[in-house]
ROSEKE-674182 format. One record per residue (C-alpha): residue number from 1; residue in three letters; x, y, z. Coordinates in nm, 3 decimals, decimal comma, m for minus. Layout:
BEGIN
+------+------+---------+---------+---------+
| resi | resn |    east |   north |      up |
+------+------+---------+---------+---------+
|  NUM |  ALA |       X |       Y |       Z |
...
+------+------+---------+---------+---------+
***
This chain:
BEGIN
+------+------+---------+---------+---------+
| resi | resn |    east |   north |      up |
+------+------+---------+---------+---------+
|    1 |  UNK |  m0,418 |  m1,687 |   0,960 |
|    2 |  UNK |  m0,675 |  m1,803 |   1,257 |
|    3 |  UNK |  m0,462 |  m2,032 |   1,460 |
|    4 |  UNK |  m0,736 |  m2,326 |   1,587 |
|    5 |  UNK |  m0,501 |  m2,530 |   1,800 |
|    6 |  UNK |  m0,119 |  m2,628 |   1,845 |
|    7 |  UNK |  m0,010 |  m2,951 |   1,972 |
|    8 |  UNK |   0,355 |  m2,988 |   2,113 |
|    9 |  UNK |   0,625 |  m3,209 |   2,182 |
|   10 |  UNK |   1,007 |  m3,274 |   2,275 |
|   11 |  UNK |   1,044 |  m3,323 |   1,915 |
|   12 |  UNK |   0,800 |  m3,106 |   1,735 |
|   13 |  UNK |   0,516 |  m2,827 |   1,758 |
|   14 |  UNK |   0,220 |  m2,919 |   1,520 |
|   15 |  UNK |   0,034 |  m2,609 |   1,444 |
|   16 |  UNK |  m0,350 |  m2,678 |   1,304 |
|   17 |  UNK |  m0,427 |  m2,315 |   1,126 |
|   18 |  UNK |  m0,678 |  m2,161 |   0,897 |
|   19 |  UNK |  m0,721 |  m2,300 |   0,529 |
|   20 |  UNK |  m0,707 |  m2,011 |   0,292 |
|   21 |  UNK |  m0,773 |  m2,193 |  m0,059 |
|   22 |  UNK |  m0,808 |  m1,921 |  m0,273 |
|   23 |  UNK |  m0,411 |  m1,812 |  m0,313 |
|   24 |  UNK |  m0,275 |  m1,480 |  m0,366 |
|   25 |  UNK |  m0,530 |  m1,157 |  m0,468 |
|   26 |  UNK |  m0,196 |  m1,070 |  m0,701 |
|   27 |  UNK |  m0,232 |  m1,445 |  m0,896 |
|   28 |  UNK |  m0,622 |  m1,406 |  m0,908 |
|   29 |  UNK |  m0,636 |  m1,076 |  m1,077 |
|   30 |  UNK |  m0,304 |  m1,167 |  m1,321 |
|   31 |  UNK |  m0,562 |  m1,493 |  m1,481 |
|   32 |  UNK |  m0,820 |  m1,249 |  m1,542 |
|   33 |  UNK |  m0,865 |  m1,113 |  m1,899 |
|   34 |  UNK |  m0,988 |  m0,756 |  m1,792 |
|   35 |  UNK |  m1,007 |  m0,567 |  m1,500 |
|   36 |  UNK |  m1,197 |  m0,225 |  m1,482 |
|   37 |  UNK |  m1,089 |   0,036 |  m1,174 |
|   38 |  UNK |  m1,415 |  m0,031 |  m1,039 |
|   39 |  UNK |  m1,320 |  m0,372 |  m0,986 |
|   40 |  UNK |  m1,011 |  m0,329 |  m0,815 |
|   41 |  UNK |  m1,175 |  m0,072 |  m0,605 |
|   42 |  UNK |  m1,380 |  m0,389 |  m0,472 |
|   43 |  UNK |  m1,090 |  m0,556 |  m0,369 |
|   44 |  UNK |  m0,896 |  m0,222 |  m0,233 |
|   45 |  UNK |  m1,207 |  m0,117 |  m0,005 |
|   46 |  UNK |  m1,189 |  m0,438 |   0,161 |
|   47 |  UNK |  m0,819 |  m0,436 |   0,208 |
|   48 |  UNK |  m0,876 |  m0,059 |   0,369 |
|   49 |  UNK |  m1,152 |  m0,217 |   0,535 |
|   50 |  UNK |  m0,917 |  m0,463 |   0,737 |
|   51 |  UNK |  m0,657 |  m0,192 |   0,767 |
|   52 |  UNK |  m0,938 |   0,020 |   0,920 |
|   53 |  UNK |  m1,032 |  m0,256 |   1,203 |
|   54 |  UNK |  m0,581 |  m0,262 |   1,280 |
|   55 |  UNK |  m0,542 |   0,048 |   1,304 |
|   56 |  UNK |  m0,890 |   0,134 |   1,537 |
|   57 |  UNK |  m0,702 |  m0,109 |   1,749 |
|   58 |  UNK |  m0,409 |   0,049 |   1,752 |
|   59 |  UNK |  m0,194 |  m0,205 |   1,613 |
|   60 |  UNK |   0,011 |  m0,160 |   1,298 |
|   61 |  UNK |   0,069 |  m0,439 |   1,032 |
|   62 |  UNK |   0,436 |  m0,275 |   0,928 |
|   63 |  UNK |   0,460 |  m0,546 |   0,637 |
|   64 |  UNK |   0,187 |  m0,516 |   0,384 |
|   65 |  UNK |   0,241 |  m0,645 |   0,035 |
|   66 |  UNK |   0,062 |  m0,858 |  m0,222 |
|   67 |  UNK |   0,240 |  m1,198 |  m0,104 |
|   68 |  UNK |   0,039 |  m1,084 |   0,240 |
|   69 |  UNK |  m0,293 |  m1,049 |   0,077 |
|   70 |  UNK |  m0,485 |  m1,325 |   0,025 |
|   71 |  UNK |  m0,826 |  m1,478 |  m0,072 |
|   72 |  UNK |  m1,026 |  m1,690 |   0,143 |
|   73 |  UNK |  m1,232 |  m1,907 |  m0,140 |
|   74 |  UNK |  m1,161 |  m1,760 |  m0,502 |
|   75 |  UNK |  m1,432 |  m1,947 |  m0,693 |
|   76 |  UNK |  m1,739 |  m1,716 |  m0,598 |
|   77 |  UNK |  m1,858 |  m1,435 |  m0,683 |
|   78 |  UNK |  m1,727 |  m1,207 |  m0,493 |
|   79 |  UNK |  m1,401 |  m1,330 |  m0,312 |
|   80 |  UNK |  m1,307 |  m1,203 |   0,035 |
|   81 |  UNK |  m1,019 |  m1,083 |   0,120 |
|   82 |  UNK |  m0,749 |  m1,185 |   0,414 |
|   83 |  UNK |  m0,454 |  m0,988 |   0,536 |
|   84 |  UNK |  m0,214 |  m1,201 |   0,659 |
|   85 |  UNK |   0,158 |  m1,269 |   0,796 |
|   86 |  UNK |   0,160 |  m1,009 |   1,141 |
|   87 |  UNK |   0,531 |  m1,139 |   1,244 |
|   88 |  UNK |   0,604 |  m0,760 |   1,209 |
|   89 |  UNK |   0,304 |  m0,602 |   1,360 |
|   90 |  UNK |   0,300 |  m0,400 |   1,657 |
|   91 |  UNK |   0,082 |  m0,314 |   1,928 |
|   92 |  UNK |   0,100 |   0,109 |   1,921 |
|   93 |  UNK |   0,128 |   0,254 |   2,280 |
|   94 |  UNK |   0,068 |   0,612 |   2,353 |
|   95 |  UNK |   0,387 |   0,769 |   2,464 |
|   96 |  UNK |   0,602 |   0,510 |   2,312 |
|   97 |  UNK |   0,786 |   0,529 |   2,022 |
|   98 |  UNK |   0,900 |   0,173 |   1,792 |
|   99 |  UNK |   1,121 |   0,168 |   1,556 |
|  100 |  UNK |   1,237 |  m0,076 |   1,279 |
|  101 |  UNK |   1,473 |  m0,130 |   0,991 |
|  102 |  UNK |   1,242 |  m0,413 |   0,875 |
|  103 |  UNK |   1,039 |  m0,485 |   0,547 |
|  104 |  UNK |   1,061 |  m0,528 |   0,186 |
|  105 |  UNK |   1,235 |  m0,230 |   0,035 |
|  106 |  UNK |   0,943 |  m0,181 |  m0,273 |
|  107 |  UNK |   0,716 |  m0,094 |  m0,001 |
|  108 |  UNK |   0,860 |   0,050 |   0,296 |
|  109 |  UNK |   0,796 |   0,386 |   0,366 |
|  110 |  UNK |   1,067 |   0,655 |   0,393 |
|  111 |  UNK |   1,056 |   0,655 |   0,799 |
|  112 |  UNK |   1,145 |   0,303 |   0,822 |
|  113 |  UNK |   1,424 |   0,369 |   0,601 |
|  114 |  UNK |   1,556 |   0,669 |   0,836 |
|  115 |  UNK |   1,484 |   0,501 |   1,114 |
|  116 |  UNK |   1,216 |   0,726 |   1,245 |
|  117 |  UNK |   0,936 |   0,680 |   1,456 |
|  118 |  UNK |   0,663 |   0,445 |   1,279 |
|  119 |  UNK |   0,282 |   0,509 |   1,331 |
|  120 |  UNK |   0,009 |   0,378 |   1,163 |
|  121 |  UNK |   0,093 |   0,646 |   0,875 |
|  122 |  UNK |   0,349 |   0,370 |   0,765 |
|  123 |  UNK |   0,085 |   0,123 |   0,619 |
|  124 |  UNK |  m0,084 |   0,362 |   0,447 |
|  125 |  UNK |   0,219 |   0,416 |   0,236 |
|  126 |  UNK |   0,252 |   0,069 |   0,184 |
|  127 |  UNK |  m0,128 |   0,042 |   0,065 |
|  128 |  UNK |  m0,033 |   0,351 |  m0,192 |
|  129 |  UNK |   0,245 |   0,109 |  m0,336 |
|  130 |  UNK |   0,037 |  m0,151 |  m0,370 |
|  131 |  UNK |  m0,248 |   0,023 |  m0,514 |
|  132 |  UNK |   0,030 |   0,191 |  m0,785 |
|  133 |  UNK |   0,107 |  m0,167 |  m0,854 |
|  134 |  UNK |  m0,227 |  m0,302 |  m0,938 |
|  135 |  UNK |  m0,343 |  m0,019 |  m1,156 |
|  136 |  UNK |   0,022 |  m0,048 |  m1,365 |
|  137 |  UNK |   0,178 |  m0,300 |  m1,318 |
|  138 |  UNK |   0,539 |  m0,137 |  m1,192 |
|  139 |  UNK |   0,682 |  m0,112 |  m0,855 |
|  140 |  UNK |   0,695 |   0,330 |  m0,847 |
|  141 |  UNK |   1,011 |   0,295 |  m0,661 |
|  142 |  UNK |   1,205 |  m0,012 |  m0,802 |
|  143 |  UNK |   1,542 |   0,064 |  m0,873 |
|  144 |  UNK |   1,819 |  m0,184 |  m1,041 |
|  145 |  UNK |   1,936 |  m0,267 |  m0,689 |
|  146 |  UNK |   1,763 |  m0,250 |  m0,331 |
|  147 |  UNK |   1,982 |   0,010 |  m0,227 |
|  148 |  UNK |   1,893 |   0,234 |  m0,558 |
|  149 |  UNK |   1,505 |   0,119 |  m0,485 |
|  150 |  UNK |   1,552 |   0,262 |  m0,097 |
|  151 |  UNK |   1,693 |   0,596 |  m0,168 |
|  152 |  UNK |   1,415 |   0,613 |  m0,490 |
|  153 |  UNK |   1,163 |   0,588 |  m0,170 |
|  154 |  UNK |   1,367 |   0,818 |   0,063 |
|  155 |  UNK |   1,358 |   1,070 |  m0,252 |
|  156 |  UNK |   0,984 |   1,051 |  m0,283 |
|  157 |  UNK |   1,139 |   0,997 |  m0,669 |
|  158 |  UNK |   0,789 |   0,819 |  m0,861 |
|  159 |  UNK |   0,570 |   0,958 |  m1,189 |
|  160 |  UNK |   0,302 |   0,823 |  m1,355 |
|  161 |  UNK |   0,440 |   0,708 |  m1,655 |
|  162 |  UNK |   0,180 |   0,746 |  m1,987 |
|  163 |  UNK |   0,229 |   0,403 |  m2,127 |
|  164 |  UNK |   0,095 |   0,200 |  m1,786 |
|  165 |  UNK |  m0,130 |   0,470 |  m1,715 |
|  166 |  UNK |  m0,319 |   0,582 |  m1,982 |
|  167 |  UNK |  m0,600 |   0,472 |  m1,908 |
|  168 |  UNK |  m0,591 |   0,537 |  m1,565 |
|  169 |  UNK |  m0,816 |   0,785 |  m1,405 |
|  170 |  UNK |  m0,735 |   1,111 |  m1,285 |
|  171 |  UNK |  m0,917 |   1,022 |  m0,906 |
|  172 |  UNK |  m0,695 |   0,681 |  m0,851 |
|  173 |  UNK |  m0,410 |   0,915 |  m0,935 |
|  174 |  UNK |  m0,469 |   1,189 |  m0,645 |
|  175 |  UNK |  m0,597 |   0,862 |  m0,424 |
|  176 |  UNK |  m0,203 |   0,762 |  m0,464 |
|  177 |  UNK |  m0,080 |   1,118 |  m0,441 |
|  178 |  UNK |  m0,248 |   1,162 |  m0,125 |
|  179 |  UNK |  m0,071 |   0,832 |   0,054 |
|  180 |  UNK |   0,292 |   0,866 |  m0,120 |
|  181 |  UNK |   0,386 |   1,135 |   0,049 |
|  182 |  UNK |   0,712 |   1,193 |   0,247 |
|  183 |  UNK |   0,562 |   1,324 |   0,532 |
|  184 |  UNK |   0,365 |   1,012 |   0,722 |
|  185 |  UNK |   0,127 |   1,319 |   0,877 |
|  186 |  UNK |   0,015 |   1,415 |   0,589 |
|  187 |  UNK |  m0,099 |   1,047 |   0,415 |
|  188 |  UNK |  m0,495 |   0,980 |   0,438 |
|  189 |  UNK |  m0,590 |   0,777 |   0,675 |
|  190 |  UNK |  m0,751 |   0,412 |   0,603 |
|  191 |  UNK |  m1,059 |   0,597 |   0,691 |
|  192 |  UNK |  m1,000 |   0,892 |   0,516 |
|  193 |  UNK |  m0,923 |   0,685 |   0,195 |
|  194 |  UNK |  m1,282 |   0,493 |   0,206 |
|  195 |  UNK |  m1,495 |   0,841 |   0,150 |
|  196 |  UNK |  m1,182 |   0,953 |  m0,098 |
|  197 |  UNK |  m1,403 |   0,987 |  m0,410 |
|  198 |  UNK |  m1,230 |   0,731 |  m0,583 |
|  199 |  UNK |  m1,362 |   0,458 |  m0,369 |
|  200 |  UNK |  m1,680 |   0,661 |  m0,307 |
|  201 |  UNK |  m1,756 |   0,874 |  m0,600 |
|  202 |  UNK |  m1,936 |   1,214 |  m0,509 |
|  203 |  UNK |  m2,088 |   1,233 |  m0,877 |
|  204 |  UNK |  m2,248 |   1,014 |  m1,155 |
|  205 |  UNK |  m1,961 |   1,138 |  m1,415 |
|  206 |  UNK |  m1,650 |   1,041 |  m1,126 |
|  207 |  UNK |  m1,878 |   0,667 |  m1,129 |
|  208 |  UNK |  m1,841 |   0,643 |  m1,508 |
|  209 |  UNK |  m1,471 |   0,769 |  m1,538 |
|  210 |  UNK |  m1,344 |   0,436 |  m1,281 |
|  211 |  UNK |  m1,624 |   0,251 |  m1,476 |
|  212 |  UNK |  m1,442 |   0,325 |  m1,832 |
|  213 |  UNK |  m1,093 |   0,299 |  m1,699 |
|  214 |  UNK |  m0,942 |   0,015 |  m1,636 |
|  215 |  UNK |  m0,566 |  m0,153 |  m1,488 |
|  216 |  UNK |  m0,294 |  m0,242 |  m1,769 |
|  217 |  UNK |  m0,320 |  m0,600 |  m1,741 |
|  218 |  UNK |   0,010 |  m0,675 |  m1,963 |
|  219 |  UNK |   0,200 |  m0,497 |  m1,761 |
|  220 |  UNK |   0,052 |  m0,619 |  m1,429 |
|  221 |  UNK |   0,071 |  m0,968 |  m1,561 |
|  222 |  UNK |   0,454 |  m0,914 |  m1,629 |
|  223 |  UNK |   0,536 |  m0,754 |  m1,292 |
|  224 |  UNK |   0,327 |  m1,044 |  m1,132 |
|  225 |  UNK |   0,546 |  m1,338 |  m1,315 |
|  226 |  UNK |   0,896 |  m1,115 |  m1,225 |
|  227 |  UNK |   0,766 |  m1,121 |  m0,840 |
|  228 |  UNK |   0,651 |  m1,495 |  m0,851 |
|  229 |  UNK |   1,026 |  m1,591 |  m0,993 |
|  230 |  UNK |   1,170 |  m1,364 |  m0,733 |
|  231 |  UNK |   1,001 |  m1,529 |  m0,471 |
|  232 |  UNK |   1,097 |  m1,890 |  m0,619 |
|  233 |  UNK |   1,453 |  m1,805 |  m0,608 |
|  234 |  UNK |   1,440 |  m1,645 |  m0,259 |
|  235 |  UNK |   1,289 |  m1,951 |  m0,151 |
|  236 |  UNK |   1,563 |  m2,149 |  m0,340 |
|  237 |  UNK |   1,832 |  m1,948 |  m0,233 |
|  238 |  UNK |   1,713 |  m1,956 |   0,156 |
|  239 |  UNK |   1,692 |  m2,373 |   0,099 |
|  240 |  UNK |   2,017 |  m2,378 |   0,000 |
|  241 |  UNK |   2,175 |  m2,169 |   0,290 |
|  242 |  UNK |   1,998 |  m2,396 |   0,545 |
|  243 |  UNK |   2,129 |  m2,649 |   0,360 |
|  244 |  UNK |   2,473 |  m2,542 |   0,391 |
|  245 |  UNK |   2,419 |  m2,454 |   0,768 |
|  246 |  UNK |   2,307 |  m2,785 |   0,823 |
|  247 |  UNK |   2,613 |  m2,959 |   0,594 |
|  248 |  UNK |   2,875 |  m2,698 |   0,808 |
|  249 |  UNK |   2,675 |  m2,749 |   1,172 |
|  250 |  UNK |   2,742 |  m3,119 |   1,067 |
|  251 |  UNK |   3,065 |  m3,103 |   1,026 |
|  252 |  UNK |   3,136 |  m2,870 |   1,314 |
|  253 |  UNK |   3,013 |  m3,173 |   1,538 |
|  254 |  UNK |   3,247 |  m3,454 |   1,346 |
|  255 |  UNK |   3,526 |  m3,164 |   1,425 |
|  256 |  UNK |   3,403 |  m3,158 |   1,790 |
|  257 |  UNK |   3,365 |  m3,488 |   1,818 |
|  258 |  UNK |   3,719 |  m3,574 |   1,705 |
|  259 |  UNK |   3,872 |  m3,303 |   1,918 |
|  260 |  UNK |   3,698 |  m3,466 |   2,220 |
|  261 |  UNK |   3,837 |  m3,806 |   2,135 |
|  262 |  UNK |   4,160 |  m3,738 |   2,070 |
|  263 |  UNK |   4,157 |  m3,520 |   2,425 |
|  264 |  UNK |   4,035 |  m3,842 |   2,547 |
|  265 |  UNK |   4,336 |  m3,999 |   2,435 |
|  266 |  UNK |   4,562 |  m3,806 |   2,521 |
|  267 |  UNK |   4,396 |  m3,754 |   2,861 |
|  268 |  UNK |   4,428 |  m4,134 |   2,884 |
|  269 |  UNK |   4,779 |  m4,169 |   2,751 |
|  270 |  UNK |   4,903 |  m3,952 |   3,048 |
|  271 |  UNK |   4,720 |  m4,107 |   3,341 |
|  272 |  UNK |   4,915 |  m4,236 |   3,579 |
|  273 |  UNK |   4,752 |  m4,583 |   3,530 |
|  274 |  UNK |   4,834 |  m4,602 |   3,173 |
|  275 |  UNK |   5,205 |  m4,493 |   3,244 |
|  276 |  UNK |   5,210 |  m4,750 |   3,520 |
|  277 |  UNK |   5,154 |  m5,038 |   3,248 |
|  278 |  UNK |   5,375 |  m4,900 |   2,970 |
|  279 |  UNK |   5,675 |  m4,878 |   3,249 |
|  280 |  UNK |   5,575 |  m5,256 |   3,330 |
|  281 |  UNK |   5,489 |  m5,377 |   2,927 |
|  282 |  UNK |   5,893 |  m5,240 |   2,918 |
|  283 |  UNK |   6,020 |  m5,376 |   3,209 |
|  284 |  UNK |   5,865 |  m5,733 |   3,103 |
+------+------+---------+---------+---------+
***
């Protein structure tokens, strides 16, 4: 998000950024009745498009998932989209190598996993996830548990299961094959993907087959309400723990506190000024 200004003090840092009113491209799609490919396509050429602009920059998002995808205004006709949350990005440097064990295991990409060398490569993976997600509504490498869903992604272990994409055509299928792949050398590029002839079609009958198909909205609906509660109980769950911190840091200062005063007492029951007027209170 644009930052516009920042005021600070001893006691807080107000930050004034960017209003992005129309929520999450995820939540927009879910309230709609229908989608066809060629409508998603809209959406995924712009989110290449921004990916393009990175990574001709040489810098390298290294966290892209629908809760980072967002819509400026969603109440035109046709939305714009706006890639957001870079705390992970990184600024690529010829000669220098960055790795990272961070991300959200869904849609990390097998390098991060190894800790290998990360490139721009390592989006590209993360855009085939998503773009597996919005045409069928499951996660390709979601296990029961995040450590079955990160060695499902070190595996390369996904299919294309019949009942979420049956009606999906055979072009968005190779446009996934072509960025889940184990080897981040051999994914397309963001360029590469906008002339891939499922976002460009080379032929009138390839423009009629994304025209016809179209994304299984139950499904996608479902897997959009699972990741919605997820993130409501993360949220919970991470109130609670600062909650916690704060309740213990609390008490960790009363402890403090009444460690230091009864030093203080003790420090003052053995001055010599103190045992002065106990020897006299006795004499007396």
């Amino acid at each position: 998000m644009r930052l516009h200004d920042l005021f600070a003090s001893k006691a807080e840092m107000v930050l004034i950024l960017e209003l992005i009113r129309g929520g999450e491209l995820f939540d927009f799609i879910a309230e709609k009745e229908a989608l066809s490919e060629e409508e998603a396509i809209e959406f995924l050429e712009q989110i290449l498009r921004g990916v393009e602009y990175m990574h001709a920059r040489r810098v390298a998002h290294f966290d892209l998932k629908p809760e980072n995808i967002m819509l400026l205004e969603k109440d035109v006709p046709k939305p714009q989209i706006k890639i957001i949350d870079f705390g992970l990005a990184q600024k690529l440097e010829d000669g220098v190598t960055f790795k990272s064990l961070c991300g959200t295991p869904q849609y990390i990409a097998p390098e991060v996993i190894n800790y290998e060398p990360l490139s721009a490569a390592t989006d590209m993976w993360s855009i085939g996830v998503i773009t597996y997600i919005l045409l069928s509504g499951l996660s390709p490498f979601q296990g029961e548990t995040d450590a079955e869903t990160l060695a499902n992604v070190v595996a390369g272990a996904y299919e294309f299961e019949e009942r979420c994409f049956g009606e999906t055509s055979d072009a968005a299928k190779d446009f996934i094959r072509q960025l889940l792949l184990k080897e981040p050398g051999q994914r397309m590029t963001a360029a590469e993907c906008l002339v891939h002839p499922w976002i460009k079609p080379l032929s009138r009958k390839q423009a009629a087959n994304r025209s016809r198909s179209s994304i299984n909205m139950k499904s996608f609906r479902k897997f959009n309400a699972r990741r919605k509660w997820k993130l409501s109980y993360n949220m919970v769950s991470a109130c609670n723990r600062l909650c916690r911190m704060r309740l213990l840091c609390h008490r960790s200062k009363e402890d403090e506190d009444l460690r230091c005063c009864e030093s203080d007492q003790e420090a003052d029951a053995s001055h010599p000024a103190t045992l002065l007027r106990r020897r006299r209170s006795s004499c007396s």
